[in-house]
C-alpha positions as CSV (number, residue, x, y, z in Angstrom):
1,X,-1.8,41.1,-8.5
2,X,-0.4,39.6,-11.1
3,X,-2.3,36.1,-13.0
4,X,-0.2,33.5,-14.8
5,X,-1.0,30.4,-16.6
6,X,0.5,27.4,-16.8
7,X,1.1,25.8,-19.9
8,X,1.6,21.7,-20.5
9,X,5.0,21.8,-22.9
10,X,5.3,17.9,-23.2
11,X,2.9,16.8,-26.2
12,X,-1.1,16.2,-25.8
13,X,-2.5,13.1,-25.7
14,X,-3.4,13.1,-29.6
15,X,0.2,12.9,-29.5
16,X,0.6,10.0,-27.5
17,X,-2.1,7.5,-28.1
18,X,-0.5,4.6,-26.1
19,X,-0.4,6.4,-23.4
20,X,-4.0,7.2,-23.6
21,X,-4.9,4.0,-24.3
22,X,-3.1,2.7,-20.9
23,X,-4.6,5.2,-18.7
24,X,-7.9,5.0,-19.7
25,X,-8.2,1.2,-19.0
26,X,-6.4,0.8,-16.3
27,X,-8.5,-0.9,-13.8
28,X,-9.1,-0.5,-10.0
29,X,-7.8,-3.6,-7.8
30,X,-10.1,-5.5,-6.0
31,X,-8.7,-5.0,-2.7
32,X,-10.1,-5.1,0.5
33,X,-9.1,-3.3,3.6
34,X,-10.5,-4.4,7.0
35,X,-9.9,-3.3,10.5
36,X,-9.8,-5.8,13.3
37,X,-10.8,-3.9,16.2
38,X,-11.1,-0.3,16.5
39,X,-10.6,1.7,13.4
40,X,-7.1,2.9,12.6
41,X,-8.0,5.9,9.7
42,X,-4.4,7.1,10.1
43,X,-2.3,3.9,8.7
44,X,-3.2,4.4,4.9
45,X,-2.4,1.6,2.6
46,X,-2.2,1.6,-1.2
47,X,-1.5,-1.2,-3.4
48,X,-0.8,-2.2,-6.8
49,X,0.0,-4.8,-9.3
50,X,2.5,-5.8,-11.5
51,X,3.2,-8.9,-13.9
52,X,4.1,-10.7,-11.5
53,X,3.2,-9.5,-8.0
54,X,1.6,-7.3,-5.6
55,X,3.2,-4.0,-4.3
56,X,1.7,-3.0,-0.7
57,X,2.5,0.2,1.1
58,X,1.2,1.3,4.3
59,X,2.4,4.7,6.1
60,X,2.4,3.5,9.9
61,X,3.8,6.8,11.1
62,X,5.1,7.2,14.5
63,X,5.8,3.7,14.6
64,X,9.7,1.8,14.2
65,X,10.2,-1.4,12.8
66,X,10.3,-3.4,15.7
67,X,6.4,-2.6,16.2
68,X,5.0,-3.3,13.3
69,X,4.2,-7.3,11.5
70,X,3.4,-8.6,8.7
71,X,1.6,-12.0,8.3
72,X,0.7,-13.6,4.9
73,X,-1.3,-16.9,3.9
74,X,-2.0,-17.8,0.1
75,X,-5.0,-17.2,-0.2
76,X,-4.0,-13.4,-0.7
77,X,-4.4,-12.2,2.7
78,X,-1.6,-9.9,4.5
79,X,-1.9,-9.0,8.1
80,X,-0.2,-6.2,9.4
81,X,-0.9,-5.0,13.2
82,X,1.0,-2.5,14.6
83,X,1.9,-2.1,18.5
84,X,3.3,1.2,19.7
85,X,5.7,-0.2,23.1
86,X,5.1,3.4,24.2
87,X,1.4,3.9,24.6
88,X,1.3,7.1,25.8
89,X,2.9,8.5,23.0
90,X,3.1,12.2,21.9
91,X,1.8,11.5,18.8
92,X,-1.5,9.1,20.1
93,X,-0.4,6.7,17.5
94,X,-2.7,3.5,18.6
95,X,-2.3,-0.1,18.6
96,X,-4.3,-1.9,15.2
97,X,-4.9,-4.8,13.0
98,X,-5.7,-4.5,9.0
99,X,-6.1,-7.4,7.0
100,X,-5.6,-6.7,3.5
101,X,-7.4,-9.2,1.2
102,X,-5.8,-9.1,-2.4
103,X,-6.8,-10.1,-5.7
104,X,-5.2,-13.5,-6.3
105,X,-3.3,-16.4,-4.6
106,X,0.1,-15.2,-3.5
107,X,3.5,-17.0,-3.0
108,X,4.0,-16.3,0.8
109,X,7.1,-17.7,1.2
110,X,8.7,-15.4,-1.5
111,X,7.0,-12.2,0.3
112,X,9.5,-9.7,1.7
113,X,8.8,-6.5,3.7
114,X,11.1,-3.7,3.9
115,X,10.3,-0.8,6.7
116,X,11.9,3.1,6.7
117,X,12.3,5.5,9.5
118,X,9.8,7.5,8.0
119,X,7.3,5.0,8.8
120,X,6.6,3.5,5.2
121,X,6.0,-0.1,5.2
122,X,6.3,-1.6,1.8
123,X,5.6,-5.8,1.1
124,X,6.8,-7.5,-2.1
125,X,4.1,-10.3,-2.4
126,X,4.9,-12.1,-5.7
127,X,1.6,-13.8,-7.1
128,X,1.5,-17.7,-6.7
129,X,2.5,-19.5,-10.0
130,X,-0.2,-22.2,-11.0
């Protein structure tokens, strides 16, 4: 059997200070997940943060748009449940409830979710301006 390496052709970071600089402070978000009720380990949410706002994603697979909400307050807290209508389901995709407590005050009404058939939920929360 034959070995191969792999070799980086783009330039090292000596090359690219900035770009060094950025990733090595880069800090992790304060953000806490919580189920209410039994755990749900298969919806996976990931956030991040911008300028200006908060980026949420959730993969909710198995689940269509019509079963999943989203609920926001200012004080930075989204609420997303999800209720399968068929709960027999091949895929035992469960009912659950995650509230996501984010960094910062939020601007609710300026919140906007968008849902794909792949089951990726992703929520635009723009940070509240003071």
């Amino acid at each position: 059997m034959d070995s191969c390496s792999l070799k980086h052709e783009g330039k090292d970071e000596e090359e690219q200070p900035m770009k060094a600089a950025e990733a090595k402070t880069s800090q992790p978000l304060d953000v806490k997940v919580v189920d209410v009720g039994p755990p749900a380990d298969w919806v996976k949410i990931n956030v991040r943060e911008t300028n200006d706002s908060f980026e949420v994603y959730a993969l909710v697979p198995g689940l269509l748009l019509e079963e999943v909400r989203v609920r926001s307050d200012p004080a930075g807290r989204l609420v997303i449940t999800g209720q399968p209508n068929q709960l027999d389901n091949f895929w035992g995709v469960t009912a659950f409830k995650k509230v996501v407590t984010l960094p910062g005050r939020i601007d609710q009404l300026r919140a906007i979710a968008g849902f794909t058939l792949h089951g990726c939920l992703h929520v635009h929360v723009p940070k509240q301006n003071l």
